[in-house]
N, CA and C of each residue as an Amber inpcrd file, in Angstrom:
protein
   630
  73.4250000  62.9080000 135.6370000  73.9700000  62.2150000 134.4700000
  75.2080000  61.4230000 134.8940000  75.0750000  60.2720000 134.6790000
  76.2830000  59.7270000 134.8260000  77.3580000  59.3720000 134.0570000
  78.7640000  59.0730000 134.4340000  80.0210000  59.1550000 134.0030000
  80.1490000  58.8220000 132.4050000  79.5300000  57.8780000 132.4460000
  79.2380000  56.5130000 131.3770000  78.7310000  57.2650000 130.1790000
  77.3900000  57.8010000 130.7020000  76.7290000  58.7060000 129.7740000
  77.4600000  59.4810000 128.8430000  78.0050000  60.5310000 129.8920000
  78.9710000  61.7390000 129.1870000  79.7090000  61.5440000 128.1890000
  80.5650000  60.5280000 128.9450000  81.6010000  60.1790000 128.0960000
  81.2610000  59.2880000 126.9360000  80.0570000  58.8620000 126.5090000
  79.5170000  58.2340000 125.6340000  78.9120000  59.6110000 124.4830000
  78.7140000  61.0520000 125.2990000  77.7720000  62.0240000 124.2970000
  79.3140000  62.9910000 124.0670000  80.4120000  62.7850000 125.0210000
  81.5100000  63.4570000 124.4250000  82.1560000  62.4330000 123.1700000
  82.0520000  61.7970000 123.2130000  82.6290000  60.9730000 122.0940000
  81.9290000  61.2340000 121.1040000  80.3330000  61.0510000 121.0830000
  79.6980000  61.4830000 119.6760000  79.8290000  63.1660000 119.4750000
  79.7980000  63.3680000 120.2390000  80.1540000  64.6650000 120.0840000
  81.6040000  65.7320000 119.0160000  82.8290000  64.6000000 119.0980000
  83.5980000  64.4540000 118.4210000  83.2370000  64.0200000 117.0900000
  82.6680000  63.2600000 116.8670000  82.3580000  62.8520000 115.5140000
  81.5110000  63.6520000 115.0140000  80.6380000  64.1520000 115.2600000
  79.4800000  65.2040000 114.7400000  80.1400000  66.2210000 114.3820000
  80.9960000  66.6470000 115.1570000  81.8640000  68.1130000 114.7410000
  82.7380000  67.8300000 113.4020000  83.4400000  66.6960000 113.7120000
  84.3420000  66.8830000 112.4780000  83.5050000  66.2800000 111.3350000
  82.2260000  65.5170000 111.0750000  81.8970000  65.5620000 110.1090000
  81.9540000  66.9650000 109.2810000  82.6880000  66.7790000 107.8340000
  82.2450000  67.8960000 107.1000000  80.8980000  68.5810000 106.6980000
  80.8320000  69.6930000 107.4420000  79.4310000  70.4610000 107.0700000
  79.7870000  71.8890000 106.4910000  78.5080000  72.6420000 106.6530000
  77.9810000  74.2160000 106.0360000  79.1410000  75.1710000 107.3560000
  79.1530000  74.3530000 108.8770000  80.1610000  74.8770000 109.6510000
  81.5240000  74.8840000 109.4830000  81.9870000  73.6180000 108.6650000
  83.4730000  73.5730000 108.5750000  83.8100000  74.1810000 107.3880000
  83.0500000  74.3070000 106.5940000  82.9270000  75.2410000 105.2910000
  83.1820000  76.6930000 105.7230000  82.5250000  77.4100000 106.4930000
  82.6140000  78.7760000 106.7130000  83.7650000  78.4010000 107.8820000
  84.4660000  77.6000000 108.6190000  85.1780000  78.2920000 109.1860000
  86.5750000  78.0650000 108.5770000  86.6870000  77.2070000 107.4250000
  87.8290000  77.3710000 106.5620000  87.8110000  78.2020000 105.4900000
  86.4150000  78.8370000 105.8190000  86.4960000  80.1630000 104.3730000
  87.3060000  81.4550000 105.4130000  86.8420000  81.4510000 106.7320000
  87.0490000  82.3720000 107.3390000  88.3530000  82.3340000 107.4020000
  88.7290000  81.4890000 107.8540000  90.4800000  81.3780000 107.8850000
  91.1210000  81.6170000 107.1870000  90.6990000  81.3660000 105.7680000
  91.6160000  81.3970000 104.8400000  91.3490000  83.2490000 104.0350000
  90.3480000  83.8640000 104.0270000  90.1670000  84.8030000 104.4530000
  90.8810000  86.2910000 105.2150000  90.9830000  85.8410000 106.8240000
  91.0210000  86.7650000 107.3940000  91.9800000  86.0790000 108.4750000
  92.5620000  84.9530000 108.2000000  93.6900000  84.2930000 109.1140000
  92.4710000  83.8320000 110.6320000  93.5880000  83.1170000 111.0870000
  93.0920000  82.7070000 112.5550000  92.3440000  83.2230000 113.7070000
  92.9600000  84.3910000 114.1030000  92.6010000  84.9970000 114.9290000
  91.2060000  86.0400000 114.7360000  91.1130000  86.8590000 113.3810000
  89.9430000  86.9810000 113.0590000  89.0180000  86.3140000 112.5830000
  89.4450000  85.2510000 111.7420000  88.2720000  84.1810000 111.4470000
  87.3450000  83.5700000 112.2630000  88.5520000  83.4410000 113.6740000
  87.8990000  82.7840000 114.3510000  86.2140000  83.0070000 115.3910000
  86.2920000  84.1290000 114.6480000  84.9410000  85.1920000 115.3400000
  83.6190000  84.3800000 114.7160000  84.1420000  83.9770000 113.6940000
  82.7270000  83.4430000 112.8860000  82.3580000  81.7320000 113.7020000
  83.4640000  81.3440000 114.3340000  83.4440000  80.2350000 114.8270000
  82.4800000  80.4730000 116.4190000  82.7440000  81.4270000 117.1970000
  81.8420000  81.7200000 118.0480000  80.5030000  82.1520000 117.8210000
  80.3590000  82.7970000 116.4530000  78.7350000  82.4050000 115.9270000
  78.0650000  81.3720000 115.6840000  79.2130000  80.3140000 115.1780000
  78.5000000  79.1070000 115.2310000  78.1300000  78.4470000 116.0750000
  78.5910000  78.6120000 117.2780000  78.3140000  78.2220000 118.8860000
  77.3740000  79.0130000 119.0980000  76.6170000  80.5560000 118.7860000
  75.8840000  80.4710000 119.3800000  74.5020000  80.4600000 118.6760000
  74.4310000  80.0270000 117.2040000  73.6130000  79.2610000 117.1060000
  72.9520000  78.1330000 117.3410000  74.3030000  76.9410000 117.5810000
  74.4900000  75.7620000 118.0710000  73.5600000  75.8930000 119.3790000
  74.0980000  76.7790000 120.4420000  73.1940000  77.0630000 121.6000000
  72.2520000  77.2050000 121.4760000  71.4220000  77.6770000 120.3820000
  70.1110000  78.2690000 120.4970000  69.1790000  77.0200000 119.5860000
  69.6990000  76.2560000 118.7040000  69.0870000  75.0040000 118.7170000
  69.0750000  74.1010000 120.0480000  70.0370000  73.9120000 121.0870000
  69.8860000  73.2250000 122.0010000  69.2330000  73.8860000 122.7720000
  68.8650000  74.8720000 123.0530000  67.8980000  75.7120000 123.8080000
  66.2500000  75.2060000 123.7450000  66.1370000  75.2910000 122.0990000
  64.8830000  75.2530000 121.8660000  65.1320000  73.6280000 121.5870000
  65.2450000  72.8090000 121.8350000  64.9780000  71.0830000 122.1920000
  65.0570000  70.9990000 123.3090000  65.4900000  71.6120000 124.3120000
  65.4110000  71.8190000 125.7520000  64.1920000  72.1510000 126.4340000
  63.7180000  73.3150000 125.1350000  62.3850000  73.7260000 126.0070000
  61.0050000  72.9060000 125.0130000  61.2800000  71.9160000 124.1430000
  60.3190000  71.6720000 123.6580000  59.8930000  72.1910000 122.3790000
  60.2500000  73.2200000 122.1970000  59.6840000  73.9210000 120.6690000
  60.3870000  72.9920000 119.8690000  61.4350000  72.3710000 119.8330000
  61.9290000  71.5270000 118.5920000  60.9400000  70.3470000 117.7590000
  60.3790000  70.0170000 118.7260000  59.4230000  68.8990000 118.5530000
  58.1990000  69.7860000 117.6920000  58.0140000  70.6850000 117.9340000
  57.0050000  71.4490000 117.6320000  57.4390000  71.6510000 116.0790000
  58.7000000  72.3590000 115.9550000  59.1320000  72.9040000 114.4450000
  59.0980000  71.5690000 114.0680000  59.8860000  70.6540000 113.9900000
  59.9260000  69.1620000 113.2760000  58.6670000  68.5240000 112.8450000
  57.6310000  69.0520000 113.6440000  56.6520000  68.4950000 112.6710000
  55.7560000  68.9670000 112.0470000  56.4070000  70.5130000 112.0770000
  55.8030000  71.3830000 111.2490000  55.8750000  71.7480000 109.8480000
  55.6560000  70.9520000 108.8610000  56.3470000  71.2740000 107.1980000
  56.7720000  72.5260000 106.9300000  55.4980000  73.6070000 107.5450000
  56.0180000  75.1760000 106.8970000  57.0600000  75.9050000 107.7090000
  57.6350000  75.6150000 108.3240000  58.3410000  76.0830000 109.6200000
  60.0350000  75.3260000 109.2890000  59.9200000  74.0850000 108.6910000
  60.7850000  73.5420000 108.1940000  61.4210000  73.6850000 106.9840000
  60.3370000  74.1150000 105.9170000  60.8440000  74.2530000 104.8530000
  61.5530000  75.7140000 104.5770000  60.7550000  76.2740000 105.6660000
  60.7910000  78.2170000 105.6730000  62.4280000  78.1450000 105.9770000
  62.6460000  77.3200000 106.9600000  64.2500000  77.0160000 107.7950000
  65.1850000  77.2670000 106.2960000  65.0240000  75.6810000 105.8840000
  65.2850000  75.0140000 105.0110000  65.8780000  75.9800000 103.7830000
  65.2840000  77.0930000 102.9300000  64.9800000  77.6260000 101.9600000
  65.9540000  78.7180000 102.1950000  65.8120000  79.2760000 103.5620000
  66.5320000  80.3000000 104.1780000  67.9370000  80.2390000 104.6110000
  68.3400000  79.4120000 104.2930000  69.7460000  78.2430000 104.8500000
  69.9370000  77.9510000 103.0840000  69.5720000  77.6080000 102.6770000
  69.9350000  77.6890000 100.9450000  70.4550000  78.7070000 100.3650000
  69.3720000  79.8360000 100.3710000  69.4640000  81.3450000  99.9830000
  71.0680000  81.5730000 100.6090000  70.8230000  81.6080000 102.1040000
  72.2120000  82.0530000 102.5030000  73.4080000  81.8190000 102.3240000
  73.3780000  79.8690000 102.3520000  74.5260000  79.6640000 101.6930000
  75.2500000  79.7220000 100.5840000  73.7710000  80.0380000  99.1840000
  74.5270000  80.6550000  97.9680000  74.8120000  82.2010000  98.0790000
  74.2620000  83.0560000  98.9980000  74.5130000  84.1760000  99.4310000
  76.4630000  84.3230000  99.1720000  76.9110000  83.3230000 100.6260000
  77.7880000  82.8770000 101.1640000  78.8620000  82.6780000 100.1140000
  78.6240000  81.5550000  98.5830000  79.1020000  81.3870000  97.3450000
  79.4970000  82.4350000  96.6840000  77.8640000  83.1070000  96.4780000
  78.3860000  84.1810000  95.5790000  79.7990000  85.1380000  96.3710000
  79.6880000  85.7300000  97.4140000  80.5920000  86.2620000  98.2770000
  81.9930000  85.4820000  97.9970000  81.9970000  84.8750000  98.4380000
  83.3770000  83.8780000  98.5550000  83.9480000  84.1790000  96.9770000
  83.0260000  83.7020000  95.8030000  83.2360000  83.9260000  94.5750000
  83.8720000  85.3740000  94.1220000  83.4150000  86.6710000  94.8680000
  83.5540000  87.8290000  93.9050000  84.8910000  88.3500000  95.0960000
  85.7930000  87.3730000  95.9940000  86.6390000  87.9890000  96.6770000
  87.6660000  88.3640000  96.0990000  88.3140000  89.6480000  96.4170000
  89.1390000  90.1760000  95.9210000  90.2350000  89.3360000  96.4910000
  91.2930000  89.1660000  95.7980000  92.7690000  88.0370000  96.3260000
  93.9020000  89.6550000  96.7620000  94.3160000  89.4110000  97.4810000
  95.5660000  90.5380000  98.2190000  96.5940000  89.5850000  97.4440000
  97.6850000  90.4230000  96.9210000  99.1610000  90.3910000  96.2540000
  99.9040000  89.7450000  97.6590000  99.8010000  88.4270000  97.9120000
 101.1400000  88.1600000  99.1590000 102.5970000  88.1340000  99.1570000
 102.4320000  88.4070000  97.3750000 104.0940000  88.2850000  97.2720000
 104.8930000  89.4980000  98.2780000 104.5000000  90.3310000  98.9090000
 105.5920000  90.7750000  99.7270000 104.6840000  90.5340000 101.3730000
 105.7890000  90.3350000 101.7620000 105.7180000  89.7950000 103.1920000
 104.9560000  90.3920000 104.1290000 104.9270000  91.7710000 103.5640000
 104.2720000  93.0770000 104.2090000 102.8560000  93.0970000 103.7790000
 102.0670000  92.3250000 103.2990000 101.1930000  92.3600000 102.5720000
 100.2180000  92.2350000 103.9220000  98.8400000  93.1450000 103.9910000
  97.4490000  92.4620000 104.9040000  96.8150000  91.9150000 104.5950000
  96.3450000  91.4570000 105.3940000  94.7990000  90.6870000 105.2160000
  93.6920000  91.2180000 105.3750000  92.7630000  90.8940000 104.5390000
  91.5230000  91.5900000 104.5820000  91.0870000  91.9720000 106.2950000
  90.3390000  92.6250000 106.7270000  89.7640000  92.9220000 107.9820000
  88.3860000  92.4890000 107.9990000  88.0150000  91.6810000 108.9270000
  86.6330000  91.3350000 108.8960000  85.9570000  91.9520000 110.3160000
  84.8230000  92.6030000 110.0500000  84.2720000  93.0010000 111.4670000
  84.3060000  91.7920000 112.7040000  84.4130000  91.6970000 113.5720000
  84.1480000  90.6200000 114.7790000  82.5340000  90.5190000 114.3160000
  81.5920000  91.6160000 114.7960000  79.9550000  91.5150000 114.7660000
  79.7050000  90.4960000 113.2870000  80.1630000  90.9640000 112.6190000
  79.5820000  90.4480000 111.0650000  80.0840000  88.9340000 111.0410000
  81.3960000  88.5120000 111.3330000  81.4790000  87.4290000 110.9790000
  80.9760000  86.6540000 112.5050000  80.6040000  86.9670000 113.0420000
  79.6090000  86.4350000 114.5540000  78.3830000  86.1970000 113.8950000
  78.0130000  87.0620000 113.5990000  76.1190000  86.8540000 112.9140000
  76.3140000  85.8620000 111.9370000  77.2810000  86.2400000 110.6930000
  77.6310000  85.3170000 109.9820000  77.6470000  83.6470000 110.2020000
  78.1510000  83.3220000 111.3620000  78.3890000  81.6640000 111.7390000
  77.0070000  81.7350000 112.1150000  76.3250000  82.6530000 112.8160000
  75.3000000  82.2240000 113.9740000  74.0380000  81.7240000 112.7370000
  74.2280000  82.4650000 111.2740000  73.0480000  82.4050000 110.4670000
  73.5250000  80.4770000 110.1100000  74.6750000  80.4470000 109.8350000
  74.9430000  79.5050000 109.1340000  74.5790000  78.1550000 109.9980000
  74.7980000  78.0950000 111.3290000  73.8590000  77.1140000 111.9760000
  72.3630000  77.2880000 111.9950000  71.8930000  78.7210000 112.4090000
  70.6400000  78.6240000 113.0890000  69.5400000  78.0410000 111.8950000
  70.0300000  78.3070000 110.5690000  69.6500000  78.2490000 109.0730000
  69.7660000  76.6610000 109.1150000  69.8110000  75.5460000 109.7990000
  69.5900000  74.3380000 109.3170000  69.0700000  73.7140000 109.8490000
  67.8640000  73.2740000 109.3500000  66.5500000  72.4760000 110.2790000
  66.8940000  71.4760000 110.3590000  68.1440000  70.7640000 109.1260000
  68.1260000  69.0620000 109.3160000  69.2660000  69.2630000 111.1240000
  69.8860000  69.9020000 111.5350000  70.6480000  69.9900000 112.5020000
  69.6020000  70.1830000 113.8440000  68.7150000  71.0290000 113.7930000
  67.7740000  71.1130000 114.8970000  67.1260000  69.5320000 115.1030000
  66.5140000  68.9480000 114.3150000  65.6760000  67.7930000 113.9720000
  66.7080000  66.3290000 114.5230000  68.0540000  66.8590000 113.9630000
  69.3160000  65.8480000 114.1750000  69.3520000  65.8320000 116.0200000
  69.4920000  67.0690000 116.8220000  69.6440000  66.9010000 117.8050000
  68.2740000  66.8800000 118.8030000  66.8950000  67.3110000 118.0110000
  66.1330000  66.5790000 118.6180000  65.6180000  65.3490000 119.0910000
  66.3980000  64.1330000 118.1160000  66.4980000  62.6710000 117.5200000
  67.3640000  62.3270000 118.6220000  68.9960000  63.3520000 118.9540000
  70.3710000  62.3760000 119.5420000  70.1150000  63.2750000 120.7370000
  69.8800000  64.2590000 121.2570000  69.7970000  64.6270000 122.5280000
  69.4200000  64.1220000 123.9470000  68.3060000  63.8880000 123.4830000
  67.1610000  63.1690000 124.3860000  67.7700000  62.1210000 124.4610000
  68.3190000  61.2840000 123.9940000  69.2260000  59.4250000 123.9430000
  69.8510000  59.7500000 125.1930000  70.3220000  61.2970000 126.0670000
  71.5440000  61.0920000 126.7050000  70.6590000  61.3140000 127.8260000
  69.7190000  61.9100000 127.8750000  68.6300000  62.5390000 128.9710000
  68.0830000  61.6770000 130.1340000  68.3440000  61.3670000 131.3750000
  67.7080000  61.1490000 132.1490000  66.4530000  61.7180000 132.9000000
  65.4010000  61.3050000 132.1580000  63.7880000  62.1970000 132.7920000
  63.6900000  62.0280000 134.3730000  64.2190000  60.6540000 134.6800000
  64.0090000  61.2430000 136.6850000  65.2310000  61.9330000 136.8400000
  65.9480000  62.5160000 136.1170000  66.6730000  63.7570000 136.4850000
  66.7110000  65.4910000 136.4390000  67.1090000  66.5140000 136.9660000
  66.5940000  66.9830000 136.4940000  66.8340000  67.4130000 135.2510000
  66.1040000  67.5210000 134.0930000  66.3490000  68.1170000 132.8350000
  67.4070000  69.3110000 132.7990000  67.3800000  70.4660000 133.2160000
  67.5240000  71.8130000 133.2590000  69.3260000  71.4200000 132.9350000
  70.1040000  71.1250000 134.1190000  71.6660000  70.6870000 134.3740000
  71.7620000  69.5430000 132.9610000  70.7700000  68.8200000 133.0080000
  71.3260000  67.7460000 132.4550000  71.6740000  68.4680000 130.8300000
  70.9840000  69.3540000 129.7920000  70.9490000  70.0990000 128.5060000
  71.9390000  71.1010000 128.8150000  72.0610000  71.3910000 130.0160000
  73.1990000  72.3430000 130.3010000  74.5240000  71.5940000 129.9410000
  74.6160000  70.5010000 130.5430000  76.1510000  69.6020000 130.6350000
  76.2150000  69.3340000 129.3200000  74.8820000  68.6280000 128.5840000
  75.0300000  68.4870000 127.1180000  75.4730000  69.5560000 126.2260000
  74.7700000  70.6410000 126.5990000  75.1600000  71.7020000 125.7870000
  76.6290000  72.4520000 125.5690000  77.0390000  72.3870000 127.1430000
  78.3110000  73.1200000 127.0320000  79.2750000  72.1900000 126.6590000
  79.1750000  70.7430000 126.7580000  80.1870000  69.8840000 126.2610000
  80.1260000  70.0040000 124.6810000  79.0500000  69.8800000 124.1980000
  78.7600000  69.7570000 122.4540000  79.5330000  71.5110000 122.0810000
  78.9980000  72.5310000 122.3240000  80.0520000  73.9000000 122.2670000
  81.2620000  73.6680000 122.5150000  81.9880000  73.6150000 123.6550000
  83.4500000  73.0790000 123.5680000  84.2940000  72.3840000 122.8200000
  83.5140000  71.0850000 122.5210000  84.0370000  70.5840000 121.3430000
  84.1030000  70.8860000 120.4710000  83.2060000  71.2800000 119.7550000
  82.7640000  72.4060000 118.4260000  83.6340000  73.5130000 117.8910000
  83.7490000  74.1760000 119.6660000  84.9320000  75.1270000 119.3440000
  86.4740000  75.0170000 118.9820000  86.7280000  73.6860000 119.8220000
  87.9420000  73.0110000 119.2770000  88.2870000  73.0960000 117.8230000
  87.1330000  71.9810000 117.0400000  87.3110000  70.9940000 115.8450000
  87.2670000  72.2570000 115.0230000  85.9700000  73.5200000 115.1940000
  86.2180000  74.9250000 114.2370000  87.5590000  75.3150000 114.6390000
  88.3360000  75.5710000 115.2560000  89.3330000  75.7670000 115.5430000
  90.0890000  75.3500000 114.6300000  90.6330000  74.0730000 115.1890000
  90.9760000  73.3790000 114.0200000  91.4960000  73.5780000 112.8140000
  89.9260000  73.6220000 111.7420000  89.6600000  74.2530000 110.5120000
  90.0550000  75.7800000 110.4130000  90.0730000  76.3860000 111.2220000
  89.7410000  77.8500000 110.9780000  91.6080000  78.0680000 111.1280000
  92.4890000  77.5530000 112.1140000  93.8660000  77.0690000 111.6860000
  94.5310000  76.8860000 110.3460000  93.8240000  75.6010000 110.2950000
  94.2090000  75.1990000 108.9310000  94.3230000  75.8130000 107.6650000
  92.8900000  76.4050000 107.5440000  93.1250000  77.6950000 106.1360000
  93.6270000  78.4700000 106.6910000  94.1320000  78.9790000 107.5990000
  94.7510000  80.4150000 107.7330000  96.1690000  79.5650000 107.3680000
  96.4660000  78.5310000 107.3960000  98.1220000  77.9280000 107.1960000
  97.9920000  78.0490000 105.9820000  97.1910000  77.4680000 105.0820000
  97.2000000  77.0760000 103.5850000  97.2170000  78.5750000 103.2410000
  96.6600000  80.2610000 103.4220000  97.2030000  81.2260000 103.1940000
  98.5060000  81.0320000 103.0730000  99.5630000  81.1120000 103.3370000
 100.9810000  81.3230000 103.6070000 101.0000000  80.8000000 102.2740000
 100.3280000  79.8410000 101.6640000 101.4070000  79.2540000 100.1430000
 100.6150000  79.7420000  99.7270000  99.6810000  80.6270000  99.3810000
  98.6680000  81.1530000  97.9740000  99.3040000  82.7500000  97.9030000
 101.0760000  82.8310000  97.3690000 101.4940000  83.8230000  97.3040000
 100.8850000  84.8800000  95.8070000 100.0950000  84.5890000  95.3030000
  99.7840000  85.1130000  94.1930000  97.7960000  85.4080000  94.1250000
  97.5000000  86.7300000  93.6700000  96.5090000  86.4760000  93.5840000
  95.4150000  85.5210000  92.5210000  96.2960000  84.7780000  91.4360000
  95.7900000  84.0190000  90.7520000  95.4370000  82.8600000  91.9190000
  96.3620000  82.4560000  92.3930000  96.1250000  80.9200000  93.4820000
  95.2770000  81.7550000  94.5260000  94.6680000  82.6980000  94.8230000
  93.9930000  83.2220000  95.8730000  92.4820000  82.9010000  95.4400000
  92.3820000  83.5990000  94.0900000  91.3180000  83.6850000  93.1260000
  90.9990000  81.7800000  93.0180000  91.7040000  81.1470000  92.7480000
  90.7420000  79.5620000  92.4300000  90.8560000  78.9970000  94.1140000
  91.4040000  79.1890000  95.1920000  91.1200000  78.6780000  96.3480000
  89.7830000  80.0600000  97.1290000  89.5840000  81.0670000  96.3790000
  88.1320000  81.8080000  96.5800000  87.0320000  80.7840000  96.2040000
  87.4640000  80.1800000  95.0050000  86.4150000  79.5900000  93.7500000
  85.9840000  78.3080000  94.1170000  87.2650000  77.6750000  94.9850000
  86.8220000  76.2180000  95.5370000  86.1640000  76.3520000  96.4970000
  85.7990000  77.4460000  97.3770000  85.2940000  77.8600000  98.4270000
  83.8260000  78.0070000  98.1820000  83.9210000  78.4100000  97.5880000
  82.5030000  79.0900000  96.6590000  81.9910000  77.8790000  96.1270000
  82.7220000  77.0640000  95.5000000  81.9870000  75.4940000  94.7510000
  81.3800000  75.1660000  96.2330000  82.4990000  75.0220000  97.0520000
  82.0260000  73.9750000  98.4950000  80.6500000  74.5980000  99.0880000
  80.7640000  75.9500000  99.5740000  79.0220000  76.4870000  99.7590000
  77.8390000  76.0480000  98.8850000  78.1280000  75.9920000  97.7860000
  76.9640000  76.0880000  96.3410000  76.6380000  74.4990000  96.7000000
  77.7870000  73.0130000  97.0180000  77.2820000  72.0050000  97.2290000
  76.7100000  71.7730000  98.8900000  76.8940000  72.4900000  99.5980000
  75.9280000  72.7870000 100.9320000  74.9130000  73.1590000 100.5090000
  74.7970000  74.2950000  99.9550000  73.8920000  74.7390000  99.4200000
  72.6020000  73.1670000  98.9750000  73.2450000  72.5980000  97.8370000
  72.6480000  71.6640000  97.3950000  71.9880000  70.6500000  97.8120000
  72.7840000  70.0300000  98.5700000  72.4420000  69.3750000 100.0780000
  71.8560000  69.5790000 100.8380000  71.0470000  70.4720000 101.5570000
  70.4640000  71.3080000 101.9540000  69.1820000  71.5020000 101.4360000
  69.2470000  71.8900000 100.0630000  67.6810000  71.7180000  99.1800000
  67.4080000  70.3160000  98.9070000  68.3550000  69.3810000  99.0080000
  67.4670000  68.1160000  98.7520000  66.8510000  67.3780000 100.4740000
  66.8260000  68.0030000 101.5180000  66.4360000  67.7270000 102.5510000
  64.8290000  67.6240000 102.5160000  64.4300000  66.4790000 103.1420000
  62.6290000  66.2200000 102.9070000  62.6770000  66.1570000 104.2860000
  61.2820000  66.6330000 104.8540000  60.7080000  66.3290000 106.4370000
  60.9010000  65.2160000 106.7080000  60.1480000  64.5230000 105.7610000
  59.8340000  62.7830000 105.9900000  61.2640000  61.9200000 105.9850000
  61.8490000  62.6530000 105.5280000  63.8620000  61.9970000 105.6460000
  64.1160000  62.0460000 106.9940000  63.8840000  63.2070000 108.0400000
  64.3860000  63.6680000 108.9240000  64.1680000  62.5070000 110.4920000
């Protein structure tokens, strides 16, 4: 792969991440949540879902699911469910009293909020279909494949991990001013709106769009 290339799939690569998605959603729920450092567990699930869509366009099965309606929609439906799953959750969170300084933060398992990110990528067919479409653009076939999805892959994760980063920062900052559990309770609720319109987005996805 050459120089030119890379630096042409690291650049899109930047933009794909920070588009707002179902990922930057959960990793500013997480943050805001369970602060930085634990949130950020859910952000390495999303990488390794991320991985496991580039896996399977690597080996070919992507092409296979994409033009499969029932395989897509099954995706599709299951990535809905979850993300109102995700809503309702966010919705029924209990808010912690921050007015004293001494106050904790909820505890989130590492495992749970790992599976957690990993569902929230692996759950979106328009994202598999997306990088079956932009992957291959960077691919040199008289090269060998194997390195070349490797370089793609670990650059698109890195970045990823950054930009969740990022986000998963950010709400843990915006904690610090939601000293009350009333302001905890409607930044739960906006959280919960934002899944329910992933959610939405998500069900209006058609094969034939893709």
């Amino acid at each position: 792969m050459s120089l030119e290339t890379w630096l042409a799939f690291f650049a899109a690569c930047w933009v794909i991440s920070l588009s707002p998605g179902a990922g930057a959603i959960a990793s500013m729920s997480c943050g805001l949540q369970y602060g930085f450092w634990r949130g950020y567990w859910n952000a390495l699930g999303l990488q390794l879902g991320l991985a496991l869509q580039i896996a399977i366009v690597a080996a070919g099965v992507g092409a296979v699911l994409a033009a499969s309606s029932t395989a897509f929609y099954a995706i599709k439906w299951f990535g809905v469910a979850y993300l109102v799953y995700l809503a309702v959750k966010q919705w029924r969170a209990l808010p912690a009293d921050l007015s004293d300084d001494a106050a904790v933060r909820p505890i989130g398992k590492p495992l749970a909020l790992i599976f957690r990110g990993f569902l929230v990528n692996v759950s979106n067919p328009k994202a598999l279909v997306f990088m079956l479409a932009v992957l291959p653009q960077f691919v040199n076939p008289a090269e060998p494949l194997v390195s070349q999805y490797l370089t793609l892959g670990v650059t698109m994760i890195c970045v990823d991990l950054i930009v969740m980063a990022g986000y998963t920062g950010l709400a843990s900052k915006v904690l610090r001013l939601l000293r009350t559990p009333k302001q905890q309770q409607r930044m739960n609720r906006t959280f919960a709106g934002l899944f329910v319109g992933a959610a939405g987005f998500l069900a209006t996805l058609h094969r034939s769009t893709t």
